[in-house]
PDB file of N, CA, C and O in Angstrom:
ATOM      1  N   UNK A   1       0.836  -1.186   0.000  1.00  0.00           N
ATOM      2  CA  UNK A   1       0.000   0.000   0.000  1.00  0.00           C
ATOM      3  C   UNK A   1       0.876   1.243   0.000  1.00  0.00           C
ATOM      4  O   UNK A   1       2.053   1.230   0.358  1.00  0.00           O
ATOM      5  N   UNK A   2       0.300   2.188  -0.374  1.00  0.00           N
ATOM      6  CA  UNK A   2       0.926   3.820  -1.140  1.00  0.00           C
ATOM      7  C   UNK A   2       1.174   4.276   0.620  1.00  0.00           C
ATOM      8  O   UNK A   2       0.681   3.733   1.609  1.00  0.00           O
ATOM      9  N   UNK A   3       2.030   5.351   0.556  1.00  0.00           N
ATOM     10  CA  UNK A   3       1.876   6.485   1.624  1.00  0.00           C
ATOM     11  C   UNK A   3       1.643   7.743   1.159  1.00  0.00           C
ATOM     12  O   UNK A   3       2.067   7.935   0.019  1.00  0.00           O
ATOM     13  N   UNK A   4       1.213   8.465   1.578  1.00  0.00           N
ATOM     14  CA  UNK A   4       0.713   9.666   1.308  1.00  0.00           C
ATOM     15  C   UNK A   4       1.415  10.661   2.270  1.00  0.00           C
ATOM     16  O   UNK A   4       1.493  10.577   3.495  1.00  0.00           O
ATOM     17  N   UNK A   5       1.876  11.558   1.501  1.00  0.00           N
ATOM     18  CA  UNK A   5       2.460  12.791   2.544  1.00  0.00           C
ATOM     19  C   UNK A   5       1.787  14.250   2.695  1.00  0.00           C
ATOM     20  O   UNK A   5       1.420  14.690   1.606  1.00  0.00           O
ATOM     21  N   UNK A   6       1.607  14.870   3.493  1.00  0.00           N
ATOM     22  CA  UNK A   6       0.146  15.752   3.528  1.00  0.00           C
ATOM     23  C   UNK A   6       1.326  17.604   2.893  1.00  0.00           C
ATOM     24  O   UNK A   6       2.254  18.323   3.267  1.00  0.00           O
ATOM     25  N   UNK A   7       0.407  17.448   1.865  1.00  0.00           N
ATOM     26  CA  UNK A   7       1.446  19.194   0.886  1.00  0.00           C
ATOM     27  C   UNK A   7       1.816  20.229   2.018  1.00  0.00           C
ATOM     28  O   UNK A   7       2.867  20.846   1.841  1.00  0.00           O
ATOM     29  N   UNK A   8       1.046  20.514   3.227  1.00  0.00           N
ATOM     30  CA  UNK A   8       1.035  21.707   4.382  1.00  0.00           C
ATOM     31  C   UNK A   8       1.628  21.598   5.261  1.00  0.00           C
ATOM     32  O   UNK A   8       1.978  22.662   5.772  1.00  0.00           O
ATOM     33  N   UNK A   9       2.265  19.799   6.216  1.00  0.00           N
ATOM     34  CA  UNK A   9       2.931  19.784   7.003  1.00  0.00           C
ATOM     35  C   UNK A   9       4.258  19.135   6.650  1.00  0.00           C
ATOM     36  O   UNK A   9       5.342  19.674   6.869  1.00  0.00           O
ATOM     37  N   UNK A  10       4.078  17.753   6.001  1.00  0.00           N
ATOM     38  CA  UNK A  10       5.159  16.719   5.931  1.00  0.00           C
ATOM     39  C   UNK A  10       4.025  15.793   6.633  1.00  0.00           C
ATOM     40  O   UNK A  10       4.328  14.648   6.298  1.00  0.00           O
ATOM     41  N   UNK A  11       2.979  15.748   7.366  1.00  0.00           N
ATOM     42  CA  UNK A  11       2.966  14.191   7.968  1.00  0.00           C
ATOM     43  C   UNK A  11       3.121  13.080   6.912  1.00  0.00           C
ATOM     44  O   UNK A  11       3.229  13.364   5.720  1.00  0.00           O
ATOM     45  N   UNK A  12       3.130  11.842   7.352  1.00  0.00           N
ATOM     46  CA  UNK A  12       2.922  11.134   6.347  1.00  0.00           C
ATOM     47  C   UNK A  12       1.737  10.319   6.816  1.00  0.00           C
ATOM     48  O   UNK A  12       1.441  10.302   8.011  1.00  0.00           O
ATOM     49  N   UNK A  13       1.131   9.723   6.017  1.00  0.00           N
ATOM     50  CA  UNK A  13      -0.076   8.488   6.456  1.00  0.00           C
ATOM     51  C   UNK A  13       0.301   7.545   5.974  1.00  0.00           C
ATOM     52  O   UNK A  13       0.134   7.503   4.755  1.00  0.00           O
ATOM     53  N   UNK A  14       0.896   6.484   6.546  1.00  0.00           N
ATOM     54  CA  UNK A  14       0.763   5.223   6.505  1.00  0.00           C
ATOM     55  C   UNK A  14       0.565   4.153   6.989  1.00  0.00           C
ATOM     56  O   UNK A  14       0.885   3.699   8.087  1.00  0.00           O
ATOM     57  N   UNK A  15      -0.342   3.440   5.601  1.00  0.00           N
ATOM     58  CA  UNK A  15      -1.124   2.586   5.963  1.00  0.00           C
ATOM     59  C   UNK A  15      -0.542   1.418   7.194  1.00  0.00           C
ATOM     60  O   UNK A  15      -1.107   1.120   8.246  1.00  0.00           O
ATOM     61  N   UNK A  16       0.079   1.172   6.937  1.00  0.00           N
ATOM     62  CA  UNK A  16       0.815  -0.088   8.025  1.00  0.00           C
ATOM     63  C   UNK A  16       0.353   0.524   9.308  1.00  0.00           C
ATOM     64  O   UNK A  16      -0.363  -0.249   9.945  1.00  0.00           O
ATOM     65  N   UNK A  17       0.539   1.625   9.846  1.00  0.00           N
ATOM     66  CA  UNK A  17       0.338   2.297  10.685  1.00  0.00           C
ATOM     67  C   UNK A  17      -1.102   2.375  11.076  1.00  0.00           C
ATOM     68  O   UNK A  17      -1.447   1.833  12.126  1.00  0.00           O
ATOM     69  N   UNK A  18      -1.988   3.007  10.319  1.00  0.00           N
ATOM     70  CA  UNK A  18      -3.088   3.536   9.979  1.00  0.00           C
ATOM     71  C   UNK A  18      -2.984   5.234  11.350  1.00  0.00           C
ATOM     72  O   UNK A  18      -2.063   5.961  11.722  1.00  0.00           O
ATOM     73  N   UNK A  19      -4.195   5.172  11.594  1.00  0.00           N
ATOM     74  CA  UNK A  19      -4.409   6.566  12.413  1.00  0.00           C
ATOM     75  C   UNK A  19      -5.233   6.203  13.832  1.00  0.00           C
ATOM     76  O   UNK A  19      -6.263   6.699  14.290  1.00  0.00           O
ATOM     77  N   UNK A  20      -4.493   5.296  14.264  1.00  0.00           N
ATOM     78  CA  UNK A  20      -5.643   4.781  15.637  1.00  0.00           C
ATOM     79  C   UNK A  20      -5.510   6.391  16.733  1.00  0.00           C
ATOM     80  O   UNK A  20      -5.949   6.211  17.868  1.00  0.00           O
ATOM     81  N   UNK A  21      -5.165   7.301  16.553  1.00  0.00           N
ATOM     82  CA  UNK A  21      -5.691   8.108  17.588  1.00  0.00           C
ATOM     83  C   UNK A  21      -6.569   8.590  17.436  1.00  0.00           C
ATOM     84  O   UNK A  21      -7.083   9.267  18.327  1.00  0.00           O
ATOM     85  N   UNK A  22      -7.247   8.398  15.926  1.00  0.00           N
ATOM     86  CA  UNK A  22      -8.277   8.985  15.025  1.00  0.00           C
ATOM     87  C   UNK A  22      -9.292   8.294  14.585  1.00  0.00           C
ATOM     88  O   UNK A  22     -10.159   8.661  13.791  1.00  0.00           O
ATOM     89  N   UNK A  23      -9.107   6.712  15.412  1.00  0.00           N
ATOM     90  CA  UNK A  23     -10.080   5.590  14.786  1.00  0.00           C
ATOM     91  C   UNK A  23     -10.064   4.776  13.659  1.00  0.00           C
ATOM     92  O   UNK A  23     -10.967   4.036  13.269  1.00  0.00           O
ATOM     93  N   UNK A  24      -8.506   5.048  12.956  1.00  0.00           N
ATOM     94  CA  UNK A  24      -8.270   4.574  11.389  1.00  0.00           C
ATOM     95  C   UNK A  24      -7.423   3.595  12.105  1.00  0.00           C
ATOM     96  O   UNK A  24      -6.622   4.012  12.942  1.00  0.00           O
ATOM     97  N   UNK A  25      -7.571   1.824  11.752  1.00  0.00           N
ATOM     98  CA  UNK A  25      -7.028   0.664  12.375  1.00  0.00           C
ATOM     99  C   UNK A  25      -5.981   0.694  11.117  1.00  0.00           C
ATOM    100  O   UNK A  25      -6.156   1.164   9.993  1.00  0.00           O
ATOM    101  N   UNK A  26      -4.575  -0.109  11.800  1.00  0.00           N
ATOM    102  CA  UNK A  26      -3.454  -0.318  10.930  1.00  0.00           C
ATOM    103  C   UNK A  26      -4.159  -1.499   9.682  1.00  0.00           C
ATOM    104  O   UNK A  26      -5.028  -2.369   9.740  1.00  0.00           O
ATOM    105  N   UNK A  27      -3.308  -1.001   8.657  1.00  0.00           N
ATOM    106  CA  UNK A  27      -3.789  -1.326   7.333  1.00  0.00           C
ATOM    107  C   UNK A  27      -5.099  -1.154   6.401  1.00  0.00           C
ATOM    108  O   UNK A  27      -5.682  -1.897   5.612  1.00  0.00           O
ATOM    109  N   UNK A  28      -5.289   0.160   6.854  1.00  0.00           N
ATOM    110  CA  UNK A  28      -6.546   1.212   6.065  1.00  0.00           C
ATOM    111  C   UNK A  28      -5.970   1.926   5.365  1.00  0.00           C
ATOM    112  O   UNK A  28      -5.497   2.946   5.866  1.00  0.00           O
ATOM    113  N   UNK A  29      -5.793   1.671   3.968  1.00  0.00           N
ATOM    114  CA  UNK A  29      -5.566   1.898   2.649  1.00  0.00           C
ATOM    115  C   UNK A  29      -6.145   3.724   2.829  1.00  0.00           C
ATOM    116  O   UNK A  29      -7.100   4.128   3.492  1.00  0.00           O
ATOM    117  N   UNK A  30      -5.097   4.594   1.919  1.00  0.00           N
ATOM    118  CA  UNK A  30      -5.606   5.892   2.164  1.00  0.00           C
ATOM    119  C   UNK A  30      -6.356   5.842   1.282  1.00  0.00           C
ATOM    120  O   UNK A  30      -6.766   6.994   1.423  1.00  0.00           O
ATOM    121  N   UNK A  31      -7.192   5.290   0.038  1.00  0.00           N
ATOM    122  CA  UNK A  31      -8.306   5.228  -0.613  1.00  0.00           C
ATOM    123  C   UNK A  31      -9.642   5.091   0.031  1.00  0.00           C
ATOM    124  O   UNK A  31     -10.686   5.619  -0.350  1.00  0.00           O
ATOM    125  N   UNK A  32      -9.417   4.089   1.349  1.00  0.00           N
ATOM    126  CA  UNK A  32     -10.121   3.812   2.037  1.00  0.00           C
ATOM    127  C   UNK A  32     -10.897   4.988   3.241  1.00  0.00           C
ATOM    128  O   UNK A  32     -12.043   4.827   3.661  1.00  0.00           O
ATOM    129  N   UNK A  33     -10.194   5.888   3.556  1.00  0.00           N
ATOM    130  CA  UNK A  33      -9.985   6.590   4.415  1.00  0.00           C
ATOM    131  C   UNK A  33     -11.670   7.341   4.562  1.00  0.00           C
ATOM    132  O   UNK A  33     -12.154   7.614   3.464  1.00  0.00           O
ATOM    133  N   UNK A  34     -12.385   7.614   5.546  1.00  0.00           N
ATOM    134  CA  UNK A  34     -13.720   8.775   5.054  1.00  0.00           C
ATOM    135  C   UNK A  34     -12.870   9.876   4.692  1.00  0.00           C
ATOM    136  O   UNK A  34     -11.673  10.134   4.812  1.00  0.00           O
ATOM    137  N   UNK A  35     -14.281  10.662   4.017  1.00  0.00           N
ATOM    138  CA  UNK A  35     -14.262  11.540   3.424  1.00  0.00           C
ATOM    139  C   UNK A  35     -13.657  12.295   3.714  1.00  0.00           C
ATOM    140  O   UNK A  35     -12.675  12.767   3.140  1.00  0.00           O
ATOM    141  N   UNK A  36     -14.433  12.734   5.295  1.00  0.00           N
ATOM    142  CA  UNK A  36     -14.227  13.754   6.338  1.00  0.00           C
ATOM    143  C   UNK A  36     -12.387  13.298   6.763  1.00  0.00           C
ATOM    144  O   UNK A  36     -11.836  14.317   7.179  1.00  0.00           O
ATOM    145  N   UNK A  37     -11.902  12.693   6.754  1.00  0.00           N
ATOM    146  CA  UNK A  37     -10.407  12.473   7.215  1.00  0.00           C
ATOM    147  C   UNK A  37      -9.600  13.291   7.018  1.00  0.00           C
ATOM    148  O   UNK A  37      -9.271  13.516   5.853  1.00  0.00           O
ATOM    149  N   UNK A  38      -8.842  14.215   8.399  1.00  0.00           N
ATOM    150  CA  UNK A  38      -7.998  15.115   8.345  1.00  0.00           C
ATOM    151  C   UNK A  38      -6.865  15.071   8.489  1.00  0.00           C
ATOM    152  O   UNK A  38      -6.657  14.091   9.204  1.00  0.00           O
ATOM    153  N   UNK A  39      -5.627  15.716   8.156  1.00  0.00           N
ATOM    154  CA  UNK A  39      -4.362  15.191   8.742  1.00  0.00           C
ATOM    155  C   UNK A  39      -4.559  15.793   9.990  1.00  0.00           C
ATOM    156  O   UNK A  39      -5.084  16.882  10.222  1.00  0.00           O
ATOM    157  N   UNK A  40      -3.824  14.522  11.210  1.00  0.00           N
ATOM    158  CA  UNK A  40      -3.794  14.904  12.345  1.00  0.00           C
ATOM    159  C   UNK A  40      -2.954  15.687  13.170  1.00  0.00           C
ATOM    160  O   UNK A  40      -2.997  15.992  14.362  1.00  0.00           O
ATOM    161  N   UNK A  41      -1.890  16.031  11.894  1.00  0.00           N
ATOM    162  CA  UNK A  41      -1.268  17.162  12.276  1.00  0.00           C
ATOM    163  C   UNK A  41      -1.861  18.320  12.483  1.00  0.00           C
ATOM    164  O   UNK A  41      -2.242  18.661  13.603  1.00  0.00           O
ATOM    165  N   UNK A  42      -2.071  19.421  10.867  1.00  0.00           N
ATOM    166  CA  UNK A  42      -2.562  20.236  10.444  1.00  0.00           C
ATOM    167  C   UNK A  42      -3.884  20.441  10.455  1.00  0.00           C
ATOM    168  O   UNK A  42      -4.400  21.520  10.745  1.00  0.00           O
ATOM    169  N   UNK A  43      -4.672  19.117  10.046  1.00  0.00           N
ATOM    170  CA  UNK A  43      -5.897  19.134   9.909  1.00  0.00           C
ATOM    171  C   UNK A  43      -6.317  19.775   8.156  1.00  0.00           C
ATOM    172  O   UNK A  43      -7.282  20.417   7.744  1.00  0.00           O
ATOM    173  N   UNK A  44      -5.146  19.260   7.506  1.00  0.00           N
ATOM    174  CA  UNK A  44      -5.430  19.379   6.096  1.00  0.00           C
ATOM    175  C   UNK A  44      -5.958  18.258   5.458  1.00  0.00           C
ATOM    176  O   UNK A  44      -5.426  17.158   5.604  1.00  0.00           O
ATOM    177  N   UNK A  45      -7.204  18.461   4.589  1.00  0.00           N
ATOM    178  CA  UNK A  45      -8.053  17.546   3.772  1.00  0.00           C
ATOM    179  C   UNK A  45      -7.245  16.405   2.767  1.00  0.00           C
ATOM    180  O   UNK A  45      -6.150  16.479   2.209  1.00  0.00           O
ATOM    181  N   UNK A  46      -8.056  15.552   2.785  1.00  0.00           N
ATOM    182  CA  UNK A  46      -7.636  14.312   1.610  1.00  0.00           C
ATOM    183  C   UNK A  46      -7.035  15.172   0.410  1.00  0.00           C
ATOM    184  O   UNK A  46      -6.138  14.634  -0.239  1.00  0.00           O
ATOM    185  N   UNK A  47      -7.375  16.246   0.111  1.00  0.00           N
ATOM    186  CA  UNK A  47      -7.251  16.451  -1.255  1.00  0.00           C
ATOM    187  C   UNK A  47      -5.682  17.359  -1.173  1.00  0.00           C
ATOM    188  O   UNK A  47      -4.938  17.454  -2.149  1.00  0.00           O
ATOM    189  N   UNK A  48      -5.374  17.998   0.239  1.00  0.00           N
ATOM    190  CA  UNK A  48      -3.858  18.120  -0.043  1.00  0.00           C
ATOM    191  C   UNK A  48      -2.855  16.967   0.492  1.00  0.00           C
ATOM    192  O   UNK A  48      -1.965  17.095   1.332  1.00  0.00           O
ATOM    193  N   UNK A  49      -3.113  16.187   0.014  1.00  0.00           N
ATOM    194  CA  UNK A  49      -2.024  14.773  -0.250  1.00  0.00           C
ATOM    195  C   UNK A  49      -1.470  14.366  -1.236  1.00  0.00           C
ATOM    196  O   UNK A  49      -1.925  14.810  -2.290  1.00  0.00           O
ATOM    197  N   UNK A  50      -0.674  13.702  -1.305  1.00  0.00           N
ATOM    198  CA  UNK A  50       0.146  13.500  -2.295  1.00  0.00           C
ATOM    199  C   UNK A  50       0.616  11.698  -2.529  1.00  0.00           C
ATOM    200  O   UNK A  50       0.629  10.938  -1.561  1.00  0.00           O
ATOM    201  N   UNK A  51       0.863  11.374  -3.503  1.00  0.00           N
ATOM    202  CA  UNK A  51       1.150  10.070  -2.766  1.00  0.00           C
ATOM    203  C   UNK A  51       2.834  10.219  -2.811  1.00  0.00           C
ATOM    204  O   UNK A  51       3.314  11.026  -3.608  1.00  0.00           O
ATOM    205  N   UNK A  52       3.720   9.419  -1.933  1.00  0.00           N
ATOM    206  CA  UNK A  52       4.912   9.611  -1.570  1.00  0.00           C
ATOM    207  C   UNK A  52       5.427   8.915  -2.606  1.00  0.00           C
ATOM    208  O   UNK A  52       6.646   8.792  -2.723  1.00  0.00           O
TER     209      UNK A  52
END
């Protein structure tokens, strides 16, 4: 699976990881992700990502 790095901070999302402080369990594909999913850094949208 892809990682995605967010254009505003650097976080990265990856999947192996997923986002459990956020309710996203390890190995949730960032395709997969809701809509509403923010980086938990910044709190920047799906759509400023990138894939790494």
């Amino acid at each position: 699976m892809d990682r995605y790095v967010c254009n505003l901070c650097g976080y990265v999302y990856d999947p192996a990881d997923g986002d459990p402080d956020n309710g996203i369990k390890p190995g949730t594909a960032f395709e997969d992700l809701p809509e509403d999913w923010t980086c938990p850094i910044c709190g920047a949208g799906k759509e400023d990502f990138d894939k790494e």
